[in-house]
Structure formats: structure tokens, C-alpha cells
N, C-alpha and C positions, 0 to 999 in steps of 0.2 A: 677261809677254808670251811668246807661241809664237808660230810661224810653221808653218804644218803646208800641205800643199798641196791646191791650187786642187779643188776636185771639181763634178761639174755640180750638185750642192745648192746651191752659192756662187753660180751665173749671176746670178739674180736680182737680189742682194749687189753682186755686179759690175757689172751695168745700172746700178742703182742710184746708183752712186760713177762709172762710167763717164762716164753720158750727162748727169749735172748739166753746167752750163753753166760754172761755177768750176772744173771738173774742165776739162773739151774744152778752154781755152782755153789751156790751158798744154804741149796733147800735138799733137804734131806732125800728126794725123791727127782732126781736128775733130768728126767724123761722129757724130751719135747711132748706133745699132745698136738691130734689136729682139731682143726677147726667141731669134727664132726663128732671128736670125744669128748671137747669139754661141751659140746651141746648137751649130749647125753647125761654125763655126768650134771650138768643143772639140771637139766628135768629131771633127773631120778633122785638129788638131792636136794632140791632145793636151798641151797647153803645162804647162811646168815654173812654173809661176808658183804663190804662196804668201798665206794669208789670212792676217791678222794680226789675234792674239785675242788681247785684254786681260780676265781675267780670264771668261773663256767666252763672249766679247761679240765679234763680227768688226767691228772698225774702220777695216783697210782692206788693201792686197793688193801686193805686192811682184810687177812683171811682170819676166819675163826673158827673154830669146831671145839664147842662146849665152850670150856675157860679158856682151851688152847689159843694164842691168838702172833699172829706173823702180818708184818707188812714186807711190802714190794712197791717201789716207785721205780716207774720209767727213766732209764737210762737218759733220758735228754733232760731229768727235771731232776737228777739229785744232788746232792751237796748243799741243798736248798733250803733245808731244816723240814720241810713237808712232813717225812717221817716222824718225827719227833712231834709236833703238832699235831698228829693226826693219831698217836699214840696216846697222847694227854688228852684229847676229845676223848677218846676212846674208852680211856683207863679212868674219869669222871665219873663212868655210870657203874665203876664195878670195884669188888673189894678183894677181887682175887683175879688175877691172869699167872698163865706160866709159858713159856715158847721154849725152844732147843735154839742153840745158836753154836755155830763150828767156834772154836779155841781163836780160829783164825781170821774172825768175820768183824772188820772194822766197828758193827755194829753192837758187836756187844758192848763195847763201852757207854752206847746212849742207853741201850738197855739200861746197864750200871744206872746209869744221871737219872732214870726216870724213875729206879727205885727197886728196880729187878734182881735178885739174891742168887745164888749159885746155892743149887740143893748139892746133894752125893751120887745123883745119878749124871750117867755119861752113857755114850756109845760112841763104839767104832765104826765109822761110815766115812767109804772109800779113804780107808787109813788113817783119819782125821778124828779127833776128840770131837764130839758132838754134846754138848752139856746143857744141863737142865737149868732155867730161870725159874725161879716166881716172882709174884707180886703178888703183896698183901698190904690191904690196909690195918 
């Protein structure tokens, strides 16, 4: 597995894992996106964010903003442990990340295994406890 970063070749890649419905419901910000806004939105942000390729194959994409940091793997490639592996790539070069995750979101448990803490902050988003992790070394 590599992590190599986001380029406008990936857009499509990223709709794709984005805008599925198993994807949006677990990210704070529900909104499909077309093709022609997340173009926008990379040229005018240029964002640090990373694909993740298993064996020359893009599975799914590590977002970041600052310390903030969220993955997404494609619906045809999860249960695979990817996320997990591509989180500890990740979380090697740094001494602090934090993410939000719903109350409800399978995921937070690997969180938990990877070392991720429940602070005091939360929100209500679309009814749902939406709570804060960190990680610290």
C-alpha cells in the first residue's frame, strides 16, 4: 500500500467514493458534489489529501485539513483492513490528528485500536451525536 497525493486525475476517483450514499452518510457534510465542483474546489484549494493504492489499484483517499484527518475507501474495497493501514501510514509522520465520527459509525472502534481518545466536544448533526477524537503521541 502507498499513499501518494490527491492530483485532479483522482476527481472522478473521489466523486465516485464521495457521492455514493454509504459514503455521505457517515460525513458531516451529506451533499453529493458534481464533477464540475469538486474541480473547483481543487484548484482553489489545492488540499493535502492522499489516494490510497493497493497494489496500483486507488481504493480510497485519506482527506486532511490542518491536523483534521478522515478517510473514505470505496465501497467495493472495504472490510479489507485498507483504512486501517493507511491511517498508520499516515499517523507515522505526525504527533497529533483529531477527526469527528457519528456515535453510530462502525468506525469508530478502529479509531479506538489506532489510539484515538474521545475529547468533550460533540454535535448534533442530522439528529446523530457527532463526537470529537484525538490522537496524540
Amino acid at each position: 500500500m502507498i499513499l501518494r497525493k490527491l492530483t485532479v486525475d483522482d476527481l472522478n476517483f473521489l466523486i465516485e467514493v464521495r457521492n455514493d450514499e454509504s459514503t455521505r452518510k457517515f460525513l458531516e457534510n451529506d451533499s453529493e458534489f458534481t464533477s464540475d465542483e469538486c474541480k473547483s474546489w481543487f484548484e482553489s484549494n489545492n488540499p493535502l489529501w492522499f489516494i490510497i493504492e493497493v497494489n496500483g489499484e486507488s481504493v480510497g483517499y485519506i482527506r486532511t485539513n490542518g491536523d483534521e484527518v478522515g478517510c473514505d475507501i470505496h465501497p467495493n474495497f472495504r472490510r479489507k483492513g485498507y483504512a486501517k493501514e493507511a491511517y498508520k501510514i499516515y499517523l507515522s509522520y505526525k504527533n497529533y490528528a483529531d477527526l469527528w465520527v457519528f456515535e453510530d459509525n462502525f468506525a469508530k472502534k478502529l479509531y479506538e485500536d489506532l489510539g484515538f481518545l474521545e475529547t468533550s466536544k460533540t454535535k448534533l448533526i442530522r439528529g446523530k451525536k457527532y463526537i470529537h477524537m484525538e490522537y496524540k503521541i
